[in-house]
GUROSE-123198 format. One record per residue (C-alpha): residue number from 1; residue in three letters; x, y, z. Coordinates in Angstrom, 2 decimals. Layout:
- NUM; ala; X; Y; Z
...
***
This chain:
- 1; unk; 0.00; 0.00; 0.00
- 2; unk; 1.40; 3.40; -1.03
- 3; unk; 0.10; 6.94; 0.71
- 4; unk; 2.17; 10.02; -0.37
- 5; unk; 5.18; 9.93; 2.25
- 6; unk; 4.54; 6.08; 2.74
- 7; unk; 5.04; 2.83; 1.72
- 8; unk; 3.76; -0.52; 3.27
- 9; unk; 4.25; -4.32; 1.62
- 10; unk; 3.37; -7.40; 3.83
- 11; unk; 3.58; -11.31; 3.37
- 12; unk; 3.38; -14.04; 5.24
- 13; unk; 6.59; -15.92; 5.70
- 14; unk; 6.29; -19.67; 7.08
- 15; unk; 8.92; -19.26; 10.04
- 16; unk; 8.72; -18.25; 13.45
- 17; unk; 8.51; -14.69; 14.72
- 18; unk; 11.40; -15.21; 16.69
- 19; unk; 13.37; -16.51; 14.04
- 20; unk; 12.54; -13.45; 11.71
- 21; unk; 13.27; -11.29; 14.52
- 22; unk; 16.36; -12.75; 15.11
- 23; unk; 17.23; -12.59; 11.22
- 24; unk; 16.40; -9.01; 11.11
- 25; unk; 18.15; -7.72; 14.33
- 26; unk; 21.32; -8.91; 13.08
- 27; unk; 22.59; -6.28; 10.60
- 28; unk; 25.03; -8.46; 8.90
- 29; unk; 22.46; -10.28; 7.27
- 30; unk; 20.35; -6.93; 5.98
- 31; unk; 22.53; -7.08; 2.55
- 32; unk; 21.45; -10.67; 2.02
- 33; unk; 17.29; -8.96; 2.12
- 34; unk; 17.86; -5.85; 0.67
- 35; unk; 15.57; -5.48; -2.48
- 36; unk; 17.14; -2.33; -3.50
- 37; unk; 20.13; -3.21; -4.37
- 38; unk; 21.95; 0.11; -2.48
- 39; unk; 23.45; -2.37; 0.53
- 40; unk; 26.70; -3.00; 0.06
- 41; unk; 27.48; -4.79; 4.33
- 42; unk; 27.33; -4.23; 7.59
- 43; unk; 30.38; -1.49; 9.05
- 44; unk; 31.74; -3.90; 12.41
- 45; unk; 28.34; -3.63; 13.93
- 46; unk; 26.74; -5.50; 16.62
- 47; unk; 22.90; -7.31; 16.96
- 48; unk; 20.31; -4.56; 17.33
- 49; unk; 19.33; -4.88; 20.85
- 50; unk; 17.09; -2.18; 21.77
- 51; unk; 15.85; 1.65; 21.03
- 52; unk; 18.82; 4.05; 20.98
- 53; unk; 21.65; 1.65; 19.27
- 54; unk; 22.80; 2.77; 16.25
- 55; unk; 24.35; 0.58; 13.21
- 56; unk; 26.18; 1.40; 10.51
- 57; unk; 26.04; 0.12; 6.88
- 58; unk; 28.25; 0.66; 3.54
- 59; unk; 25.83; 1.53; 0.55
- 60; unk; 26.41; 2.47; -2.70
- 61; unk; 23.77; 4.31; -5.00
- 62; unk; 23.38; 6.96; -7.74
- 63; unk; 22.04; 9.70; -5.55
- 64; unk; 24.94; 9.87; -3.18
- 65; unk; 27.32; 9.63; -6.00
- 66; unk; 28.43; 6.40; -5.24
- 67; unk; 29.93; 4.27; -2.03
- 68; unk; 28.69; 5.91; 1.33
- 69; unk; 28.49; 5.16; 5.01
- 70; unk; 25.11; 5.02; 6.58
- 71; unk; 24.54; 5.52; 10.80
- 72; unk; 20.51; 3.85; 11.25
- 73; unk; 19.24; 5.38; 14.54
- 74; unk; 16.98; 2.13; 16.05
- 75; unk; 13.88; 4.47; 17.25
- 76; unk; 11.72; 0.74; 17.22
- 77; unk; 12.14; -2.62; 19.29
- 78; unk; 10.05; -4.81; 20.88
- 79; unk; 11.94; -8.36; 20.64
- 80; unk; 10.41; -10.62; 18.13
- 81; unk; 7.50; -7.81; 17.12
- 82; unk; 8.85; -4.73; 16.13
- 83; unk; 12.06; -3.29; 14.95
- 84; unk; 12.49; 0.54; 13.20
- 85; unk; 15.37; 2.91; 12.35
- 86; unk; 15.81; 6.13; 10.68
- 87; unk; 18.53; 6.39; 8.53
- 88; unk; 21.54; 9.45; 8.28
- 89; unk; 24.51; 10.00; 6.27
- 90; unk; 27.64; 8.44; 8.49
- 91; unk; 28.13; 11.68; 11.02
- 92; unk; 25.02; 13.60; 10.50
- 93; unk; 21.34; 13.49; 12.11
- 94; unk; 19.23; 11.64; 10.40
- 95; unk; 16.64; 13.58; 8.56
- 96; unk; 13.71; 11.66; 8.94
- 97; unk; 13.08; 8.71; 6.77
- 98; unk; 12.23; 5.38; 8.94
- 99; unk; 12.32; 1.54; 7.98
- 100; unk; 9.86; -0.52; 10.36
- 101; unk; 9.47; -4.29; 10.02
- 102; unk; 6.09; -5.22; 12.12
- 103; unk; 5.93; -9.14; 12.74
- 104; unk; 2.95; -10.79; 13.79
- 105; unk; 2.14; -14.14; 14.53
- 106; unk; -0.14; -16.37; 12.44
- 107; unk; 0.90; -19.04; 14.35
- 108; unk; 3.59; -21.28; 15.61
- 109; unk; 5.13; -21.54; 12.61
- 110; unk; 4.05; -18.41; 10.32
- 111; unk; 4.22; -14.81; 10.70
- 112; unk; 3.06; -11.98; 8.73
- 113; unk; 5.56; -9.62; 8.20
- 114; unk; 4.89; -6.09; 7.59
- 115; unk; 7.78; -3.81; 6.17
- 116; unk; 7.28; 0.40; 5.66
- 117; unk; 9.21; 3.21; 4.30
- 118; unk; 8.28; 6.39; 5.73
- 119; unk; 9.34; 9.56; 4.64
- 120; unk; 6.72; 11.98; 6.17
- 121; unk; 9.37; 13.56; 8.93
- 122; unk; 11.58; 14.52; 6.41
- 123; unk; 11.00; 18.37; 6.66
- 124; unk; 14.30; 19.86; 5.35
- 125; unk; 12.75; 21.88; 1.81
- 126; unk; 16.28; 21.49; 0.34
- 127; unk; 16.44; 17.78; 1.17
- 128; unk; 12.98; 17.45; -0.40
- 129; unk; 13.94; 19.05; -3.25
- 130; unk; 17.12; 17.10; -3.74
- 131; unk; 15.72; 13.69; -3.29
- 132; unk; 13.02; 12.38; -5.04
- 133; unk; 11.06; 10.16; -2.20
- 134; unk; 10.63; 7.43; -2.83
- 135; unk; 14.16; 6.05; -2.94
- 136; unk; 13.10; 2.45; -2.58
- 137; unk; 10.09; 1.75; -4.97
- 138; unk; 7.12; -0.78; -3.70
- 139; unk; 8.67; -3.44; -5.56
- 140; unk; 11.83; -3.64; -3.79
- 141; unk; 10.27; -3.28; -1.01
- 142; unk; 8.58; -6.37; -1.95
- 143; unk; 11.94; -8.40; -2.99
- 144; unk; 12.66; -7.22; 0.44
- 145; unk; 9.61; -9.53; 1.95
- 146; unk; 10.83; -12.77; -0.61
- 147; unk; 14.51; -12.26; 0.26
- 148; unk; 13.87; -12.49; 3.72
- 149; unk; 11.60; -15.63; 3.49
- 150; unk; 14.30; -16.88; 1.29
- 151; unk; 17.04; -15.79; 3.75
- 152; unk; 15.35; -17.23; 6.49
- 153; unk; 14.70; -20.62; 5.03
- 154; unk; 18.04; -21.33; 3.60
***
């Protein structure tokens, strides 16, 4: 589902919440799910353990001209439910666009998996003007969903 400053996919993945959780709260894997294609690895970061950490990621994309450093601000965790960062330039505060994966149980076994891109804090004009939002189109952020069910199975 698509709003103006929003984007939400979901699917149902046949695993475990806590094994999804525990998939997605380990940053070294998020370059094995990313649908976009702008995540290059992990930068010698540790498991996402609660609101407040902060994780680092080499990208690579047209619109920074290239190879960057990203800092992702975790502003989201509840352990095997929730997790959510916004995402900065390496140094910098970030300036308002947020990834969220919701899980929710279906049961022991399966768990629909909700995954947004929001871009409605982002208030700086000359940012706005600069970067055409969305970044990440609804279909990545779909690959996103079957990389992960892939990711998680294998």
């Amino acid at each position: 589902m698509s709003t103006s400053t929003a984007i939400t996919v979901e699917r149902v993945i046949d695993h475990s919440a806590a094994e999804i959780f525990e998939f997605l709260s380990n940053p070294e894997n998020h370059s094995r799910l990313d649908g976009s294609g702008f995540i290059r690895g992990d930068y010698k970061t540790d498991r996402i353990g609660q609101v407040g950490d902060v994780f680092s990621m080499d990208m690579e994309g047209e619109h920074m001209g290239g190879e960057y450093r990203t800092e992702n601000h975790v502003t989201g965790f509840a352990k095997d439910k929730l997790l959510a960062w916004q995402t900065a330039p390496a140094g910098t505060t970030p300036p308002g666009w947020e990834w969220v994966w919701e899980l929710e149980p279906q049961g022991p076994d399966s768990t629909l998996v909700r995954h947004t891109y929001d871009w409605s804090k982002v208030t700086d004009k000359d940012l706005l003007k600069k970067v055409s939002f969305p970044l990440v189109s609804e279909k990545q952020l779909e690959d996103s969903l079957g990389n992960l069910a892939s990711a998680v199975s294998g």
